[in-house]
SERO-4910 file (N, C-alpha, C, O; in steps of 0.05 Angstrom, whole numbers):
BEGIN
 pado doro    nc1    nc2    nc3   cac1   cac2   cac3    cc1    cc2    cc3    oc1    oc2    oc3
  Unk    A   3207   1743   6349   3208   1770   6338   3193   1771   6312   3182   1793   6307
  Unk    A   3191   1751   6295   3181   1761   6268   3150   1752   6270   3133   1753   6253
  Unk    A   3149   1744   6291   3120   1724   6302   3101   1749   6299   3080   1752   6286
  Unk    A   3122   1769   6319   3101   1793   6337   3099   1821   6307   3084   1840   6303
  Unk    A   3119   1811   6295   3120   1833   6272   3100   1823   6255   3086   1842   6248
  Unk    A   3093   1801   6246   3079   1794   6234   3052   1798   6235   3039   1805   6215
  Unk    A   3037   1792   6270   3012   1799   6285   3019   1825   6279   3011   1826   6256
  Unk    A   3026   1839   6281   3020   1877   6280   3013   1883   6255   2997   1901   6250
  Unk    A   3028   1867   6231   3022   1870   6201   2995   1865   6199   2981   1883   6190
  Unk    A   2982   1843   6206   2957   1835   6204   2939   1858   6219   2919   1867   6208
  Unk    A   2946   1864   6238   2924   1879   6259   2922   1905   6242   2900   1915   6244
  Unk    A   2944   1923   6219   2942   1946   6210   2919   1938   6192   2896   1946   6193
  Unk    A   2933   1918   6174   2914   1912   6148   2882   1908   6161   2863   1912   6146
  Unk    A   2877   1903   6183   2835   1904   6195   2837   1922   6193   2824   1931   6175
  Unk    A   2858   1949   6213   2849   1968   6213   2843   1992   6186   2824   2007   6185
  Unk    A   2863   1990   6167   2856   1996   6149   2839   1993   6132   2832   2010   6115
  Unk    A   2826   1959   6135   2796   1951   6112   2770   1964   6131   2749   1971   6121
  Unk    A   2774   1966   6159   2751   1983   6182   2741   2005   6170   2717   2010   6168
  Unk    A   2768   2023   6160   2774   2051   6157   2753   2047   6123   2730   2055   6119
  Unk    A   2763   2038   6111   2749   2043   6080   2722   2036   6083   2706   2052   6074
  Unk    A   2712   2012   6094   2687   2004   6107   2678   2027   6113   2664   2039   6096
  Unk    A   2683   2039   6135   2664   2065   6146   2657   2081   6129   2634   2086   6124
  Unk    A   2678   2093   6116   2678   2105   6088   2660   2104   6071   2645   2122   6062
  Unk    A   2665   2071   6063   2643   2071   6039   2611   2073   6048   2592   2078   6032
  Unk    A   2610   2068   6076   2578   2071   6087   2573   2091   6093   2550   2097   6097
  Unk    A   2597   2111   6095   2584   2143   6094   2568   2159   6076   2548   2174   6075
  Unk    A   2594   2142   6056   2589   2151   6015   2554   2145   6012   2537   2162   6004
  Unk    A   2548   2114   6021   2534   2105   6012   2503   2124   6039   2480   2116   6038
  Unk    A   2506   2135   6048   2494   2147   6067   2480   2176   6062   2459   2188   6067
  Unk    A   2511   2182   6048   2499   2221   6038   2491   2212   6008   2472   2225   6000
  Unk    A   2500   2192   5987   2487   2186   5965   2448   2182   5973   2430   2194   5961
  Unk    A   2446   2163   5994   2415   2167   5993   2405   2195   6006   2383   2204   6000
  Unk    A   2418   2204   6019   2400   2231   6032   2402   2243   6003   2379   2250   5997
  Unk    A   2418   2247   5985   2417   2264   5964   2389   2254   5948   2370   2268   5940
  Unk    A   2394   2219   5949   2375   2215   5930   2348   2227   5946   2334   2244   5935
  Unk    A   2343   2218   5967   2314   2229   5984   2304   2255   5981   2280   2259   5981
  Unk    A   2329   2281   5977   2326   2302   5971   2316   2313   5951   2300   2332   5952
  Unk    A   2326   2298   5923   2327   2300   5895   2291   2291   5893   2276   2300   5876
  Unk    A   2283   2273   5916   2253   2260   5912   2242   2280   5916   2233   2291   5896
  Unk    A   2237   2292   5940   2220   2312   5950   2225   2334   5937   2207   2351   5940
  Unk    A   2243   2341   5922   2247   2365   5894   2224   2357   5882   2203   2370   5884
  Unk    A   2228   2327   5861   2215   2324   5847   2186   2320   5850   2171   2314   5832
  Unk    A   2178   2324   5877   2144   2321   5878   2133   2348   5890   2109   2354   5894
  Unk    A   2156   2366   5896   2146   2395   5909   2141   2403   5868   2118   2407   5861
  Unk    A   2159   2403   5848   2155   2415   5822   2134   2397   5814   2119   2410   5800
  Unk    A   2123   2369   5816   2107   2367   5809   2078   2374   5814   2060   2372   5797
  Unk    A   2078   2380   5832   2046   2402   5839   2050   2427   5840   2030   2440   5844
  Unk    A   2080   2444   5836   2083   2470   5829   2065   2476   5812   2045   2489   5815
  Unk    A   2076   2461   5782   2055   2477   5758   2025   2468   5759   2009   2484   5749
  Unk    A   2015   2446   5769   1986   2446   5768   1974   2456   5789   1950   2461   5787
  Unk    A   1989   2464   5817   1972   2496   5828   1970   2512   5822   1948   2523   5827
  Unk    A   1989   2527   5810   1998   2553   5790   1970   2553   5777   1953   2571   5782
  Unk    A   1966   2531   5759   1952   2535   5743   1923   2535   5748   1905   2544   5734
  Unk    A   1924   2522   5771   1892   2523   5779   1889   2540   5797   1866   2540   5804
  Unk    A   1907   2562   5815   1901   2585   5825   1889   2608   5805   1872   2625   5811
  Unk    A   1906   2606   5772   1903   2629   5770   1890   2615   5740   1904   2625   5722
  Unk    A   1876   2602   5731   1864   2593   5716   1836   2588   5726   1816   2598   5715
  Unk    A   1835   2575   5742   1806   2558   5756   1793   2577   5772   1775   2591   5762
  Unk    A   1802   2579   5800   1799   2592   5815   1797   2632   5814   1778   2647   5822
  Unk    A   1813   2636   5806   1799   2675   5794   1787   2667   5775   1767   2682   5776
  Unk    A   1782   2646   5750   1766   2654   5731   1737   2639   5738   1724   2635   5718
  Unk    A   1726   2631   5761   1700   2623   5770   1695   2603   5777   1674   2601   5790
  Unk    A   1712   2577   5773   1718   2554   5782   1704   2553   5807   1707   2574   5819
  Unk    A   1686   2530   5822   1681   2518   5845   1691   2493   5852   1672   2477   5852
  Unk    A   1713   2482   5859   1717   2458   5861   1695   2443   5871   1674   2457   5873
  Unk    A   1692   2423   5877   1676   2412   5884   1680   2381   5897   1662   2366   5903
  Unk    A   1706   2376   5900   1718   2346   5911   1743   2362   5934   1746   2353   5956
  Unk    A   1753   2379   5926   1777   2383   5952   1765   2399   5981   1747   2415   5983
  Unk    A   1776   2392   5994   1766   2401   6025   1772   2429   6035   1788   2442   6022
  Unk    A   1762   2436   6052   1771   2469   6063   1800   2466   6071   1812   2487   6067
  Unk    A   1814   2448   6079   1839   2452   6081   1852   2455   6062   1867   2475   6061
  Unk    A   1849   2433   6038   1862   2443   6020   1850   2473   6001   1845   2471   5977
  Unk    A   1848   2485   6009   1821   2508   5991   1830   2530   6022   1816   2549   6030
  Unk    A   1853   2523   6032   1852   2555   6060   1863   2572   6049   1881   2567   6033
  Unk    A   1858   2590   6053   1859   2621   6036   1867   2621   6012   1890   2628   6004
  Unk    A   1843   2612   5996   1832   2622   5974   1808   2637   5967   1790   2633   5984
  Unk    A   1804   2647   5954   1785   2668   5941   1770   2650   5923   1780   2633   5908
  Unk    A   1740   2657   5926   1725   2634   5909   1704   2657   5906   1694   2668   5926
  Unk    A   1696   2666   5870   1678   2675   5871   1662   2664   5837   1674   2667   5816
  Unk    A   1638   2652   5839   1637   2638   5826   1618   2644   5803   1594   2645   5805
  Unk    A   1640   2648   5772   1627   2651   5749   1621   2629   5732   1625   2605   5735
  Unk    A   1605   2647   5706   1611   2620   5687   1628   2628   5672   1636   2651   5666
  Unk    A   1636   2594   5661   1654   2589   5649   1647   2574   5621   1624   2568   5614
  Unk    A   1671   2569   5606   1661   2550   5579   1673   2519   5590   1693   2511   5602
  Unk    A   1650   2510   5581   1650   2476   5581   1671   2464   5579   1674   2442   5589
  Unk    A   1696   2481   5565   1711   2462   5565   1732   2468   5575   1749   2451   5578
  Unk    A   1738   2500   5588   1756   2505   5607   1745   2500   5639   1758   2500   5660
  Unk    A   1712   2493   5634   1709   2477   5663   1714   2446   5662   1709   2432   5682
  Unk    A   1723   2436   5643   1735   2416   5644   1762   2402   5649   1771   2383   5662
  Unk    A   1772   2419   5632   1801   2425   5641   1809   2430   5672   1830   2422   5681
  Unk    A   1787   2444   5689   1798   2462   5714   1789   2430   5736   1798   2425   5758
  Unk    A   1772   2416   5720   1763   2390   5733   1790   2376   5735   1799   2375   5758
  Unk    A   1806   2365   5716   1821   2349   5715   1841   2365   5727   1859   2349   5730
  Unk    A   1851   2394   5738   1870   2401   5750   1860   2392   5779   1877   2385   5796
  Unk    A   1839   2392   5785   1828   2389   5814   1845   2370   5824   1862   2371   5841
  Unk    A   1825   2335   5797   1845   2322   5817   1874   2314   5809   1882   2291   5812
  Unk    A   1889   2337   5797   1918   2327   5799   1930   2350   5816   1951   2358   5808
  Unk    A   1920   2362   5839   1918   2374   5855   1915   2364   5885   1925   2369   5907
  Unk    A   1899   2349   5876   1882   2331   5901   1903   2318   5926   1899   2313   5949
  Unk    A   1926   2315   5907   1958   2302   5933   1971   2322   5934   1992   2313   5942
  Unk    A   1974   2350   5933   1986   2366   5937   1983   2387   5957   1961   2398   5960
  Unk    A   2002   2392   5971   1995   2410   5989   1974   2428   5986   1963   2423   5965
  Unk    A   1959   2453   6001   1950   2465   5992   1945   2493   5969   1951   2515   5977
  Unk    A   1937   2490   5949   1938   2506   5930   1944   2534   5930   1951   2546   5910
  Unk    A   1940   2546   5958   1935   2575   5955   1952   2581   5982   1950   2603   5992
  Unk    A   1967   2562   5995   1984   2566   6021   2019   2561   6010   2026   2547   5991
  Unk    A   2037   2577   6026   2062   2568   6019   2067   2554   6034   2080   2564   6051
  Unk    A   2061   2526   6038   2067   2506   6064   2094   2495   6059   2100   2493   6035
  Unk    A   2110   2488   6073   2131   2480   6072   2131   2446   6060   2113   2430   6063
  Unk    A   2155   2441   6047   2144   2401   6035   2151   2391   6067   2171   2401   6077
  Unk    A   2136   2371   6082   2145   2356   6102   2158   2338   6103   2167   2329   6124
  Unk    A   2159   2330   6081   2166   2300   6068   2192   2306   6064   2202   2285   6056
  Unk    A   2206   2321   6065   2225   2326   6046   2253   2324   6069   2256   2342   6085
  Unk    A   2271   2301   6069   2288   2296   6090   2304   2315   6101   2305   2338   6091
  Unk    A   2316   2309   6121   2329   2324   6133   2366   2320   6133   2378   2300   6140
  Unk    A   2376   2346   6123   2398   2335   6113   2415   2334   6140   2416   2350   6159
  Unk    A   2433   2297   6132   2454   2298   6158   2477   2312   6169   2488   2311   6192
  Unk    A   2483   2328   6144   2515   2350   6143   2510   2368   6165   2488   2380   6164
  Unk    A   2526   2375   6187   2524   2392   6210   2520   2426   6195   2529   2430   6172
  Unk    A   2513   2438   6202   2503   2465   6196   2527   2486   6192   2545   2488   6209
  Unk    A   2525   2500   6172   2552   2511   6170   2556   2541   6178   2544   2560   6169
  Unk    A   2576   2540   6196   2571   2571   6212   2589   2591   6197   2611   2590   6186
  Unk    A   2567   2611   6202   2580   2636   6180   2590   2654   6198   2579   2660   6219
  Unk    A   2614   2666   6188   2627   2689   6213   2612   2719   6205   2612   2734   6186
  Unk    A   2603   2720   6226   2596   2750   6223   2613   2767   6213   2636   2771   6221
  Unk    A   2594   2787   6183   2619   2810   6180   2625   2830   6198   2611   2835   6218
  Unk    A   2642   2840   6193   2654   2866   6207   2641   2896   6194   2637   2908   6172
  Unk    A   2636   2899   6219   2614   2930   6215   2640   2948   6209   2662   2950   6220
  Unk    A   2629   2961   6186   2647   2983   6193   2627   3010   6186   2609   3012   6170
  Unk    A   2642   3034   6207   2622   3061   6214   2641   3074   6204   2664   3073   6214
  Unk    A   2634   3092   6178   2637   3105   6173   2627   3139   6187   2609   3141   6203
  Unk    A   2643   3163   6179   2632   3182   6190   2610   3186   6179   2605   3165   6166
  Unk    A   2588   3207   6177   2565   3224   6160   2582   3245   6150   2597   3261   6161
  Unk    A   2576   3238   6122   2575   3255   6106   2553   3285   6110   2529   3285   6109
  Unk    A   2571   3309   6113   2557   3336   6120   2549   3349   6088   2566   3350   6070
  Unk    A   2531   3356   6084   2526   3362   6056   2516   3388   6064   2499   3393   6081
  Unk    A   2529   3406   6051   2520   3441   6060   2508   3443   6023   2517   3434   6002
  Unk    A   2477   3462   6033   2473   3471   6006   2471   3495   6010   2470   3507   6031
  Unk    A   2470   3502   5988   2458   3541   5992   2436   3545   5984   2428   3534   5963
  Unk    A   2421   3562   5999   2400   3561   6012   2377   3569   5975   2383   3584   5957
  Unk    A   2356   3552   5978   2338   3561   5960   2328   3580   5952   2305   3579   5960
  Unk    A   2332   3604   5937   2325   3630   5944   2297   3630   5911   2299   3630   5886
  Unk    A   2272   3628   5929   2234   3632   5920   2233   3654   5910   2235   3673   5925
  Unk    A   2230   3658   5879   2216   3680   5874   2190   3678   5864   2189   3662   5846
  Unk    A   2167   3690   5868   2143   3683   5866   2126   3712   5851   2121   3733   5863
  Unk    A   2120   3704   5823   2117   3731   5804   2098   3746   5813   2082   3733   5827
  Unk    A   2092   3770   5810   2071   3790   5824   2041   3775   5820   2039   3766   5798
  Unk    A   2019   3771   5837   2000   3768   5838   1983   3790   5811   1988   3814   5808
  Unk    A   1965   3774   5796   1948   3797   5770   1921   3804   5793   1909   3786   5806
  Unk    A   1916   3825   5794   1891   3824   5807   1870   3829   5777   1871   3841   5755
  Unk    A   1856   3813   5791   1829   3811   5761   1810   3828   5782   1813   3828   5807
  Unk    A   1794   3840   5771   1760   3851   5774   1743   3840   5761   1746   3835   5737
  Unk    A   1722   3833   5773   1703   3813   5768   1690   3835   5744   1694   3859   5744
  Unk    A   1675   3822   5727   1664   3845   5704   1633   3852   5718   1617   3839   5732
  Unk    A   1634   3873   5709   1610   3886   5720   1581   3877   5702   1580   3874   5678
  Unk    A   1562   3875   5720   1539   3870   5701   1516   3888   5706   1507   3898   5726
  Unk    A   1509   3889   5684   1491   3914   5674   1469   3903   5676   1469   3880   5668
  Unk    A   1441   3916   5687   1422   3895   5696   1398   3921   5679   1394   3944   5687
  Unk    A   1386   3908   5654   1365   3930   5648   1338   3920   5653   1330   3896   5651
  Unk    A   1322   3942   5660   1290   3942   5660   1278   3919   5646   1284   3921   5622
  Unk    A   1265   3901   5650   1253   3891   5627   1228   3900   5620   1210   3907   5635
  Unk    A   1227   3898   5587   1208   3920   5573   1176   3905   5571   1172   3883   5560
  Unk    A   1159   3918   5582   1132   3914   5589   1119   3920   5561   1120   3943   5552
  Unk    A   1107   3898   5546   1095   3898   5525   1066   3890   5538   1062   3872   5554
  Unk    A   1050   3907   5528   1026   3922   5538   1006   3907   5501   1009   3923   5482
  Unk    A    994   3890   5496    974   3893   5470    951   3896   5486    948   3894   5510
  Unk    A    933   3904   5465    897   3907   5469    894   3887   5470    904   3870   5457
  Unk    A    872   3882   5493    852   3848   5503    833   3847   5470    821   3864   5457
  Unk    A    839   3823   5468    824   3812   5443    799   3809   5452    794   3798   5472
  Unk    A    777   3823   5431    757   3824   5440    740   3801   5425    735   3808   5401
  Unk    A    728   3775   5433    715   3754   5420    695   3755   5416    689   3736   5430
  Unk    A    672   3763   5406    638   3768   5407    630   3749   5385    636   3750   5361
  Unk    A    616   3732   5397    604   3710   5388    575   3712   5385    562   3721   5404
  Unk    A    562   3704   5364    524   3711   5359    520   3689   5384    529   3669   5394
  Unk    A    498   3712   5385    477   3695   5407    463   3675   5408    447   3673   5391
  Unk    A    464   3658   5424    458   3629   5421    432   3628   5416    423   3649   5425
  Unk    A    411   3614   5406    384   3614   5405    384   3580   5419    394   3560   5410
  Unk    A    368   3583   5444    354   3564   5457    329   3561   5442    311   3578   5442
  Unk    A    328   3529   5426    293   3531   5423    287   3505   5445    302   3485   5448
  Unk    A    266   3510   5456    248   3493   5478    248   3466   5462    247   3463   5437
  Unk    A    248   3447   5479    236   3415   5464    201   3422   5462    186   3436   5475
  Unk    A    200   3408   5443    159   3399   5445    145   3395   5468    148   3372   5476
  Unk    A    132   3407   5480    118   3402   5516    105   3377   5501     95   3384   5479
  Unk    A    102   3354   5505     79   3338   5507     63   3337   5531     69   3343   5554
  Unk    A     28   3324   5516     12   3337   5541     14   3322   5556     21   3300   5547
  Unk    A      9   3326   5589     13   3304   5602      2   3279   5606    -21   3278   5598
  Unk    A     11   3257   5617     -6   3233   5612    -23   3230   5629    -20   3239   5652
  Unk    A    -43   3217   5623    -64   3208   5634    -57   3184   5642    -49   3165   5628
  Unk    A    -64   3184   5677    -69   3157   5683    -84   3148   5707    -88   3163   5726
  Unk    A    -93   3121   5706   -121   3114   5715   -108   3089   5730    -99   3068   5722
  Unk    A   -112   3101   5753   -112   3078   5776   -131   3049   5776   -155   3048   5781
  Unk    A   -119   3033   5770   -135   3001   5769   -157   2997   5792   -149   3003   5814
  Unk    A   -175   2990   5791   -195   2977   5820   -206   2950   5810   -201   2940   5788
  Unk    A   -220   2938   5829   -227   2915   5817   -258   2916   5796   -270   2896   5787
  Unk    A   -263   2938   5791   -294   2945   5786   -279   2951   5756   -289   2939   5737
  Unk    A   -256   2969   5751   -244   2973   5724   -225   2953   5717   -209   2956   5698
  Unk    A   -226   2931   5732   -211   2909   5726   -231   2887   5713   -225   2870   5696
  Unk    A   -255   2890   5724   -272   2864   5720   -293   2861   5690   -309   2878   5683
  Unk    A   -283   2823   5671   -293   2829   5654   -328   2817   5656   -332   2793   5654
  Unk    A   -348   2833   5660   -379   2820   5659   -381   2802   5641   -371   2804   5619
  Unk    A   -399   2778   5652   -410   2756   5641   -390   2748   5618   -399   2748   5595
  Unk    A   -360   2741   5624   -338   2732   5611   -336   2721   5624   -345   2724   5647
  Unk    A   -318   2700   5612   -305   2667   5623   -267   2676   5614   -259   2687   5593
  Unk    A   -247   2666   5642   -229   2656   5630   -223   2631   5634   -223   2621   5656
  Unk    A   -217   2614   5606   -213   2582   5606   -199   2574   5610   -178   2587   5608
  Unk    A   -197   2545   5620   -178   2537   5622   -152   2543   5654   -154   2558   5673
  Unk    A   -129   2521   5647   -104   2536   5673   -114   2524   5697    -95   2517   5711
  Unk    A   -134   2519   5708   -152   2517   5734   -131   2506   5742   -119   2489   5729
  Unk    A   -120   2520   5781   -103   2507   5797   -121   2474   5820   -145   2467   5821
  Unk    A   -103   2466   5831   -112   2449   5845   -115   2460   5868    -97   2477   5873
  Unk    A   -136   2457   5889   -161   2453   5883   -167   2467   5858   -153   2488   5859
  Unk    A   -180   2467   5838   -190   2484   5817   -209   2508   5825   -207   2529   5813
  Unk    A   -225   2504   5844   -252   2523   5856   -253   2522   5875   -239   2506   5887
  Unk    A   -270   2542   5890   -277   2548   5927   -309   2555   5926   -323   2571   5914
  Unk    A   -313   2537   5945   -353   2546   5948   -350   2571   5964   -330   2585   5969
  Unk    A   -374   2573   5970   -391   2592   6001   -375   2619   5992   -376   2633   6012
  Unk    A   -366   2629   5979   -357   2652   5979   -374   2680   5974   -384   2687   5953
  Unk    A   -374   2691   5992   -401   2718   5989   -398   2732   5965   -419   2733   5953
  Unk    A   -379   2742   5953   -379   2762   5933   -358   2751   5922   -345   2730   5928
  Unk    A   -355   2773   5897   -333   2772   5873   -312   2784   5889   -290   2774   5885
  Unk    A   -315   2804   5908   -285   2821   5922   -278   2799   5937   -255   2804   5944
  Unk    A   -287   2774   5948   -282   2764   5969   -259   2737   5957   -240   2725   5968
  Unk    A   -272   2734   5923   -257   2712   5908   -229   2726   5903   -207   2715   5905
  Unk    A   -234   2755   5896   -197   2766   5892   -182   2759   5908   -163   2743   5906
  Unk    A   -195   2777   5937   -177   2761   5957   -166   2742   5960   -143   2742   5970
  Unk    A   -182   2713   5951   -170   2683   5958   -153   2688   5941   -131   2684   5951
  Unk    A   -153   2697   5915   -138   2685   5894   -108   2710   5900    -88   2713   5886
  Unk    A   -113   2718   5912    -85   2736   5922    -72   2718   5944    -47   2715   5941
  Unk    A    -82   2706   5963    -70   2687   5982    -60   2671   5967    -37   2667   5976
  Unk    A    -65   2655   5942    -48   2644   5929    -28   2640   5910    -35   2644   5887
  Unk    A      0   2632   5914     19   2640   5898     18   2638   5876     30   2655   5863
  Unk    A      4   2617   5860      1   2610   5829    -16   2619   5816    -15   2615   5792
  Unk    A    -44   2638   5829    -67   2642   5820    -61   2673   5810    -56   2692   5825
  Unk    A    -65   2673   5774    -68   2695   5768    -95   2703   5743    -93   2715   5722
  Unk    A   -116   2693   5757   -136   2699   5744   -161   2686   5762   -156   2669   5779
  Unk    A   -189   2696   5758   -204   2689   5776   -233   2689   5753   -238   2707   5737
  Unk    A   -250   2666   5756   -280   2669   5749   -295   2665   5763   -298   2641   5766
  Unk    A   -310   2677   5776   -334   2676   5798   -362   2679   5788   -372   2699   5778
  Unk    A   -373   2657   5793   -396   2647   5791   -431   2651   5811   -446   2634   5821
  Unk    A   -431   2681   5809   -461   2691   5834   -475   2673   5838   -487   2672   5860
  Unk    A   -478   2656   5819   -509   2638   5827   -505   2616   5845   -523   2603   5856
  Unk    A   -474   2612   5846   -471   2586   5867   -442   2593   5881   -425   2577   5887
  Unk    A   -442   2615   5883   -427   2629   5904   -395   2606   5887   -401   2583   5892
  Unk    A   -381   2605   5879   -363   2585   5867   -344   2607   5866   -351   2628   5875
  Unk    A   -313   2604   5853   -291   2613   5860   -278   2607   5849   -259   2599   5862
  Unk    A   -272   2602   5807   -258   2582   5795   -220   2600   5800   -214   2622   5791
  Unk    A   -211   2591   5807   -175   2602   5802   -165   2585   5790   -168   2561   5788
  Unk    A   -142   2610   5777   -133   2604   5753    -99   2604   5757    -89   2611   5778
  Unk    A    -84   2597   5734    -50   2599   5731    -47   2628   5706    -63   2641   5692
  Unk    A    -21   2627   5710    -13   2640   5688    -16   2630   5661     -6   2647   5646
  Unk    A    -25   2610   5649    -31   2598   5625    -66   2593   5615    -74   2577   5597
  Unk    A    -82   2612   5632   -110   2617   5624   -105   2628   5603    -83   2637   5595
  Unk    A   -140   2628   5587   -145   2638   5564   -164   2661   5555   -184   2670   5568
  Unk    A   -155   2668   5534   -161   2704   5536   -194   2703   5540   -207   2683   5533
  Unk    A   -208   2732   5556   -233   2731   5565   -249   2729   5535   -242   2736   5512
  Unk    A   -278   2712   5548   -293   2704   5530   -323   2710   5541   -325   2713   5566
  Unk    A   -344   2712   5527   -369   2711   5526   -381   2684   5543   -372   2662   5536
  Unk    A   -395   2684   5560   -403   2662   5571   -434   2655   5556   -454   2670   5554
  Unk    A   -432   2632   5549   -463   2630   5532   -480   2610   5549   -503   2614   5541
  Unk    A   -481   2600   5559   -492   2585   5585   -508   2602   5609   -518   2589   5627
  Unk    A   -512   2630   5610   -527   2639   5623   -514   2635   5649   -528   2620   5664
  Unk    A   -493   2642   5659   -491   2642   5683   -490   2666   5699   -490   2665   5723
  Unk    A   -488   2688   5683   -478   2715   5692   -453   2716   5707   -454   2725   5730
  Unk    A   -428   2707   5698   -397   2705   5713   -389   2737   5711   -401   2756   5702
  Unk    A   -368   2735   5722   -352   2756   5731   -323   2747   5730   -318   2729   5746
  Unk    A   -295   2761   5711   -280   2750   5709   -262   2772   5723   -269   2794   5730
  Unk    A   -230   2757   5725   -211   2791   5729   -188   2768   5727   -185   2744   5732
  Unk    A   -175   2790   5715   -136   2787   5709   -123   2802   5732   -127   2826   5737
  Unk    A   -106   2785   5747    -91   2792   5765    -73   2806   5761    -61   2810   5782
  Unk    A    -62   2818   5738    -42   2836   5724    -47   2859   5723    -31   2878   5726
  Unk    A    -69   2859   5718    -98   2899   5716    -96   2895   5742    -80   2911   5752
  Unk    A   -105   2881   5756    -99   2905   5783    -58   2915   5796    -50   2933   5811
  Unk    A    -43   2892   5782    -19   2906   5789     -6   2924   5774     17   2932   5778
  Unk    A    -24   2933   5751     -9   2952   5738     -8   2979   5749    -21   2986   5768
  Unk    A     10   2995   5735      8   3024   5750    -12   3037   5740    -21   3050   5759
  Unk    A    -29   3043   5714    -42   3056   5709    -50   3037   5685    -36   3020   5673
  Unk    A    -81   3045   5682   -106   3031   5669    -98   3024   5642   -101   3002   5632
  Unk    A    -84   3056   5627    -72   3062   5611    -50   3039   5599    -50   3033   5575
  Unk    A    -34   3029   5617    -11   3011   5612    -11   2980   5623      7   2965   5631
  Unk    A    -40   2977   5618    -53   2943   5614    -63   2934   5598    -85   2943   5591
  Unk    A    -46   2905   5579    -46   2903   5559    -69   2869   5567    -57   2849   5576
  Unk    A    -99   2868   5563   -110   2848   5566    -92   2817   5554    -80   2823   5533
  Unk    A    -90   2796   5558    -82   2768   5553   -103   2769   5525   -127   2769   5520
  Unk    A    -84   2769   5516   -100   2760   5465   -111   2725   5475   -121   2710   5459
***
């Protein structure tokens, strides 16, 4: 008998250290969910104030981030000013203490943040209560609306306008006197030939082109000719007695007396291109 009394003493005392056991691992169970809870508090407030501050610091005042991604950056407004150097500096270092935080401009829920084990606590629905409607009688609005003023538009008086009539100003100015310019008489002018071109028994010196001379030549008209076929020849002395043909450049020398008896015949290629006799100035 005291055997079996004894075994039952022992079997209470397990069950009772079972009982506090479970207990204390419960204790020790909702103490960490609290602590887990208390964590994810403390890291949802820790990026509270540095989004705050960089929504409405950084971001409306011109801020472009430039390190966070479109996710973190979904629906925000980005319009981009300047700023001073050193509140874009500042908006730098919110970036990245930003950078682990949800997104700045979303109310996302913390995910992290445990799930508590306490069963859900049910609330009893209140009791409706229906009242009647209240009937509210008024008496009736009674509009009085003061007599209408009738206005008349003012009349307007429309007069003639008065026709001022002066005498035409009469301007008479002395009579102009036209005097004529000076007629000068008209000019005289004398068509060049080779006959009023040519200087008798004169030499021009010097200049002689290569070939310098041409034989067999019949006449003095026949030497102009050549010396017109040629581009450099602007002077000619022709020699009757041996039919000869001296041509010349532009760097001959002014006509001269021939003292050698040859009877030459000279001419300047310039007298015959002038326009008139008048306006040929012989080579000095």
């Amino acid at each position: 008998m005291r055997t079996t009394v004894f075994l039952l003493f022992i079997i209470a005392l397990g069950v009772v250290a079972c009982g506090k056991n479970k207990e204390a691992g419960s204790k020790k169970e909702k103490a960490g969910g609290k602590k887990e809870k208390a964590g994810g508090k403390k890291e949802q407030d820790a990026c509270k104030r540095p989004s705050s501050s960089f929504r409405r610091k950084c971001l409306k005042g011109g801020y472009v981030p430039t390190d966070l991604s479109e996710a973190m950056l979904e629906g925000c407004t980005i319009k981009a000013k300047t700023m001073a150097k050193r509140t874009a500096k500042k908006c730098a270092q919110l970036e990245k203490d930003v950078s682990s935080c949800p997104p700045v401009c979303l109310n996302i829920p913390d995910v992290t943040e445990p799930y508590s084990t306490e069963p859900p606590k049910v609330t009893k629905p209140a009791k409706e209560v229906t009242l009647p409607p209240k009937v509210v009688t008024e008496p009736p609005k009674v509009v009085t609306e003061p007599p209408k003023e009738v206005t008349e538009p003012p009349k307007v008086v429309t007069e003639p306008p008065k026709v001022v009539t002066e005498p035409p100003k009469v301007v008479t100015e002395p009579p102009k006197v036209v005097t004529a310019a000076p007629t000068e008489p008209p000019k005289i002018c004398t068509k060049p030939t080779v006959n009023s071109c040519t200087y008798p028994n004169k030499v021009l010196g010097g200049a002689q082109l290569s070939p310098g001379y041409y034989n067999t030549l019949a006449n003095f008209q026949a030497c102009v000719t050549k010396c017109k076929g040629l581009a450099l020849c602007r002077a000619i002395v022709f020699m009757p007695k041996i039919n000869r043909c001296y041509v010349k450049s532009g760097a001959y020398l002014a006509a001269a007396p021939d003292t050698l008896g040859r009877n030459p015949s000279s001419l300047e290629m310039s007298c015959l291109e002038a326009e008139c006799m008048e306006d040929f100035v012989p080579k000095a």
